[in-house]
C-alpha positions as CSV (number, residue, x, y, z in Angstrom):
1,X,-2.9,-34.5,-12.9
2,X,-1.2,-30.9,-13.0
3,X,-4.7,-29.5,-13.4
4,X,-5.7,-30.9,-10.2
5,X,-2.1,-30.5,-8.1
6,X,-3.2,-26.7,-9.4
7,X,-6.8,-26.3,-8.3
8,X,-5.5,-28.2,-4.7
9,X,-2.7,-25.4,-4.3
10,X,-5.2,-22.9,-5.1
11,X,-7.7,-24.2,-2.4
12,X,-5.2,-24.7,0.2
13,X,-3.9,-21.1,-0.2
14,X,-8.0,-20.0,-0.1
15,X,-8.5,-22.0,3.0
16,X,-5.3,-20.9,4.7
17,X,-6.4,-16.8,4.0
18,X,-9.5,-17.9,5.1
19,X,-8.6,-19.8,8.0
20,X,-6.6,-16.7,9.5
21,X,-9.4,-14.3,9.7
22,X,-11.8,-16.5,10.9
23,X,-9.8,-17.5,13.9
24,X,-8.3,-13.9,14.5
25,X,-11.4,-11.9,13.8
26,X,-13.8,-14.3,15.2
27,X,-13.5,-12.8,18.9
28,X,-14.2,-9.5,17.6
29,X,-17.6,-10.0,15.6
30,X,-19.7,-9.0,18.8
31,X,-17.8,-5.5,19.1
32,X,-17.8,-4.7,15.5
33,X,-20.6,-1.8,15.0
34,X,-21.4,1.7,13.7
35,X,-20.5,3.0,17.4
36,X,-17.1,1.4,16.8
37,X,-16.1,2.6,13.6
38,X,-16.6,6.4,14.8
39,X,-16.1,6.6,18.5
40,X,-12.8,7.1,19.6
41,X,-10.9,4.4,22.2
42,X,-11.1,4.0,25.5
43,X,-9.1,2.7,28.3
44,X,-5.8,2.1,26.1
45,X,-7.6,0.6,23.3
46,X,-9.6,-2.1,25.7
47,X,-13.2,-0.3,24.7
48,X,-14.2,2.6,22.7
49,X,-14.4,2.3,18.9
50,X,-11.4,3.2,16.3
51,X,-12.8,6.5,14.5
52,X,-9.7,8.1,14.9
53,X,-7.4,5.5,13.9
54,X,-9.1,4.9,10.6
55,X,-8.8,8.7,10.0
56,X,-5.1,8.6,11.0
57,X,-5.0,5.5,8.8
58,X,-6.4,7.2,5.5
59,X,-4.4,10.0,5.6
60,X,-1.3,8.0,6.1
61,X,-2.3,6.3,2.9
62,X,-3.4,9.6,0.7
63,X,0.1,10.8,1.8
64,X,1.9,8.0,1.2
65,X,-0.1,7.7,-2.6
66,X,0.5,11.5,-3.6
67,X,4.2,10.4,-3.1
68,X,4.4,7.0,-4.7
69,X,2.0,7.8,-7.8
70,X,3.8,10.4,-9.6
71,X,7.3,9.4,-8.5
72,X,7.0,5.5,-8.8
73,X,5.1,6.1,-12.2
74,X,8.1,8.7,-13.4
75,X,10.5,6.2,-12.2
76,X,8.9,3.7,-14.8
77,X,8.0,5.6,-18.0
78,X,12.2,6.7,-17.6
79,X,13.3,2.9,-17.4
80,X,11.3,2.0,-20.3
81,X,11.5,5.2,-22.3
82,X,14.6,6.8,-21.6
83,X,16.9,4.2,-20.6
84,X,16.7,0.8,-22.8
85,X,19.2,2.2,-25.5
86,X,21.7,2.8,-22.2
87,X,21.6,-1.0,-21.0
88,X,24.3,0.0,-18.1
89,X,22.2,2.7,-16.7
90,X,19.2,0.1,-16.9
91,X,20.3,-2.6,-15.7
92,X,21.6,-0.5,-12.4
93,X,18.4,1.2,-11.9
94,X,16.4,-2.4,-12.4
95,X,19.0,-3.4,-9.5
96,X,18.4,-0.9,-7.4
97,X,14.6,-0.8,-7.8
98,X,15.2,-4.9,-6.4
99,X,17.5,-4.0,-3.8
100,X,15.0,-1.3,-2.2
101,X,12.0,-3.8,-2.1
102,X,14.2,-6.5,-0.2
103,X,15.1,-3.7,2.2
104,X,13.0,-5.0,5.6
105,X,10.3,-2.4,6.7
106,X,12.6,-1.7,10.3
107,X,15.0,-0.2,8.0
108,X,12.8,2.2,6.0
109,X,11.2,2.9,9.5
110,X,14.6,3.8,11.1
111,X,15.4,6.0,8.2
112,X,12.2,7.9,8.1
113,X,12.6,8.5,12.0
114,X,16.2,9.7,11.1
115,X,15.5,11.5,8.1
116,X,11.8,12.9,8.4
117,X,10.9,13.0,12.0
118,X,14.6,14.2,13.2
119,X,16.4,15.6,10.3
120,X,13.6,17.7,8.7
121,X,12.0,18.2,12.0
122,X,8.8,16.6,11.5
123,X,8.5,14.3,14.5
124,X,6.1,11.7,15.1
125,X,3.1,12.9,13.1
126,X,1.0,11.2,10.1
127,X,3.1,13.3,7.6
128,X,6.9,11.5,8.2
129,X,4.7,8.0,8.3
130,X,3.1,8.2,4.9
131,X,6.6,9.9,3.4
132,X,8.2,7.0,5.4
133,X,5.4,4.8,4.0
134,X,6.0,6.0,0.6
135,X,9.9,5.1,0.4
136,X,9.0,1.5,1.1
137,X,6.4,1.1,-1.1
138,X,8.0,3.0,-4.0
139,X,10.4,0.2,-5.5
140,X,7.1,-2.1,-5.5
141,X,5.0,0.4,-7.0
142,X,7.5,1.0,-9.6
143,X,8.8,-2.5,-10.4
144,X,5.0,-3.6,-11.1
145,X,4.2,-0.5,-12.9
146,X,7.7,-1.0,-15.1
147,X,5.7,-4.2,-16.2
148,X,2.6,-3.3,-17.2
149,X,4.2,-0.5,-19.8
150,X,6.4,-3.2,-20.8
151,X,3.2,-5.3,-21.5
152,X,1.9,-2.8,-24.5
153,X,2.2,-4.6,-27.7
154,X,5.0,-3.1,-29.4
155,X,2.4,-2.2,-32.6
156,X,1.4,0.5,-30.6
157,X,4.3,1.9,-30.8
158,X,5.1,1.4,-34.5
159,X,2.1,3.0,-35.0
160,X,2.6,6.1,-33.2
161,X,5.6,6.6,-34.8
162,X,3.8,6.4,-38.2
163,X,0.9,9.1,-37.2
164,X,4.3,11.5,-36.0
165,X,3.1,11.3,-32.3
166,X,5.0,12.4,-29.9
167,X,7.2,11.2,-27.1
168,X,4.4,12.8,-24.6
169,X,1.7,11.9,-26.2
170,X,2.6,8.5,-26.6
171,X,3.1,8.0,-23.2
172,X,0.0,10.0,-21.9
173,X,-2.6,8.8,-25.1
174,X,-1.6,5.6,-25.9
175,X,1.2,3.8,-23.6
176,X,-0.2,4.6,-20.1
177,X,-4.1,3.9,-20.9
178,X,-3.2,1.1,-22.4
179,X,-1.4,-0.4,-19.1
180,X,-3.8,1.0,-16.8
181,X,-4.9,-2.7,-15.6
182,X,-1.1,-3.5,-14.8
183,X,-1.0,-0.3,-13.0
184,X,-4.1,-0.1,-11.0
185,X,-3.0,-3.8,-9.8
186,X,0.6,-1.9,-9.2
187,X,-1.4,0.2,-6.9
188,X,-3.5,-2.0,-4.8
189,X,0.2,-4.0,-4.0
190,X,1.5,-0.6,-3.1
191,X,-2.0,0.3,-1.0
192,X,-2.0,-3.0,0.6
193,X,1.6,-3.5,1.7
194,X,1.4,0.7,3.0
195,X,-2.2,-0.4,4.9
196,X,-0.2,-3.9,6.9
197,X,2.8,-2.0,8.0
198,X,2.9,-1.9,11.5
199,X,7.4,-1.4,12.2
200,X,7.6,1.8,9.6
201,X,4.8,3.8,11.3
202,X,6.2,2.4,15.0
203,X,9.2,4.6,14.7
204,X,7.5,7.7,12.6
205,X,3.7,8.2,13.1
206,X,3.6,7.5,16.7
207,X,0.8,5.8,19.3
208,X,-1.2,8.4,20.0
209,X,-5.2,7.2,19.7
210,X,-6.7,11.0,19.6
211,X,-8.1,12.6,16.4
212,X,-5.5,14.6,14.1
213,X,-6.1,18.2,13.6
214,X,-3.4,18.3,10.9
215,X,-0.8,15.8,9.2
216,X,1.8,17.4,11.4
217,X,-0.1,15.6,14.2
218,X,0.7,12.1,15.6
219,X,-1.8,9.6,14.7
220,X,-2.2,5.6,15.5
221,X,-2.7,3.5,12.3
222,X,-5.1,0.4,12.1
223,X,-1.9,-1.9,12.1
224,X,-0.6,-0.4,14.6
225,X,-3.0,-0.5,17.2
226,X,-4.1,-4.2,16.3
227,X,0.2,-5.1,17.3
228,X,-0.4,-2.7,20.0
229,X,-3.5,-4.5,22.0
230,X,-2.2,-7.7,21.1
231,X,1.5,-7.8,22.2
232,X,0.9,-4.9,25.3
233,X,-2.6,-4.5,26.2
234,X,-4.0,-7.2,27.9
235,X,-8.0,-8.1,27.1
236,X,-7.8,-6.1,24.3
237,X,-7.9,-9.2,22.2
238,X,-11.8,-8.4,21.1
239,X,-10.6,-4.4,19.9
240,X,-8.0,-6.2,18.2
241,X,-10.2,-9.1,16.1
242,X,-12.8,-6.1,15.4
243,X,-10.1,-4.0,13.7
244,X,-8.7,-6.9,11.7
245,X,-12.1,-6.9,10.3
246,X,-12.6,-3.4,9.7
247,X,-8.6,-3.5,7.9
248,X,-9.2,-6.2,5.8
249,X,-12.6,-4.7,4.9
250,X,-11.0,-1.7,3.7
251,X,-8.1,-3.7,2.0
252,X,-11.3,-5.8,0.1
253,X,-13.0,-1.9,-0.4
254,X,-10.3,-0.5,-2.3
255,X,-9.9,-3.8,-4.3
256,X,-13.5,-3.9,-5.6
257,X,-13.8,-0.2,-6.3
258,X,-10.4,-0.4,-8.2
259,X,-11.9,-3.9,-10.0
260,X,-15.3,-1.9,-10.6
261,X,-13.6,1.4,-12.4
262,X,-11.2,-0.7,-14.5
263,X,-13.0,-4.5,-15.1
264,X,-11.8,-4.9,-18.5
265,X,-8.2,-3.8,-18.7
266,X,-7.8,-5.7,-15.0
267,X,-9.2,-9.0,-16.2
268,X,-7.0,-9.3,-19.1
């Protein structure tokens, strides 16, 4: 009975995904093509292809990574390294890590236009939306990471301690290859929510559909210009259906090739 209330949960979840990019990418199966994925768009995003949007888009995401990587994996070797003998200072960081990933996307994308476009004086370019980018997915990054080192049988541990290994090398030998599955899952959440957001990048990356010379330029993201043709542009509805392809494609991309490097440790 609970095994088959399960698998009919499971399925209807399946055929709900499913359903969705059938009936919004559907219309956009005749325009999807090499031409498309390289040429840049025409007539506001009506015709053309989305070559420089998917550049835009990539570096938005290396940015937002280099951020969120070394920051959101610091943030979780101190919680579960430095700070469980301090319960206080845990438990307030923990909080705080909650209270940041509840925090809707319009606020992180006010406060990067405030704080990276105006106060640092980086405008609308791809730089203050993958910094932007990187605040938001940070707390997610970190909370899921925070898990997967708290995952490591505590043996490992007690046997460090009895070789006399370090602090550092526990972390870097032992501790973080063993929850590398738990992290490379922490970072397709964090590269999948940064690839959907559409309200951060409104307010900090900008519209512009050209190609960026720089990450000081202004660049269009994939998300963006699918909420763009669809809510604004009218018979862009095709431009739109093709992109939702090509963004889920890359969404399904990074999964496999993250699945492929790491197929044991992620199928634990």
């Amino acid at each position: 009975m609970i095994q088959g209330l399960l698998w009919l949960i499971g399925l209807t979840i399946t055929a709900t995904i499913l359903w969705m990019l059938v009936d919004i990418g559907a219309g956009g199966l005749g325009t999807l093509n090499l031409s498309f994925l390289i040429s840049p768009p025409e007539d506001a995003g009506r015709s053309g292809g989305i070559g420089p949007l998917l550049v835009s888009t990539l570096w938005i995401l290396a940015i937002c990574l280099a951020a969120v990587i070394p920051l959101g994996l610091g943030a979780a070797l101190s919680i579960h390294e430095y700070l469980t003998d301090r319960p206080t200072l845990h438990a307030l960081m923990l909080r705080s890590l909650d209270i940041l990933g509840a925090v809707p996307s319009i606020v992180f994308g006010l406060f990067g236009y405030a704080f990276f476009a105006i106060k640092l004086g980086l405008g609308f370019s791809i730089l203050s939306g993958g910094l932007t980018l990187a605040c938001m997915a940070l707390p997610l990054f970190a909370r899921v990471a925070l898990g997967a080192l708290e995952s490591v049988p505590p043996a490992y541990r007690q046997a460090a301690s009895a070789l006399s290994v370090s602090r550092t090398g526990w972390m870097l030998r032992i501790l973080i290859p063993q929850a590398s599955g738990g992290l490379a899952a922490a970072l397709i959440l964090a590269m999948s929510r940064a690839l959907a957001e559409t309200a951060v990048l409104l307010f900090t990356a900008g519209y512009v559909m050209r190609m960026p010379d720089s990450v000081l330029d202004s660049g269009r993201a994939l998300a963006v210009h699918i909420y763009d043709l669809s809510m604004n542009t009218s018979g862009g509805d095709a431009t739109a259906g093709a992109t939702v392809i090509v963004l889920t494609g890359v969404l399904l991309l990074i999964n496999g090739l993250t699945r492929f490097l790491l197929p044991e440790r992620l199928n634990r």
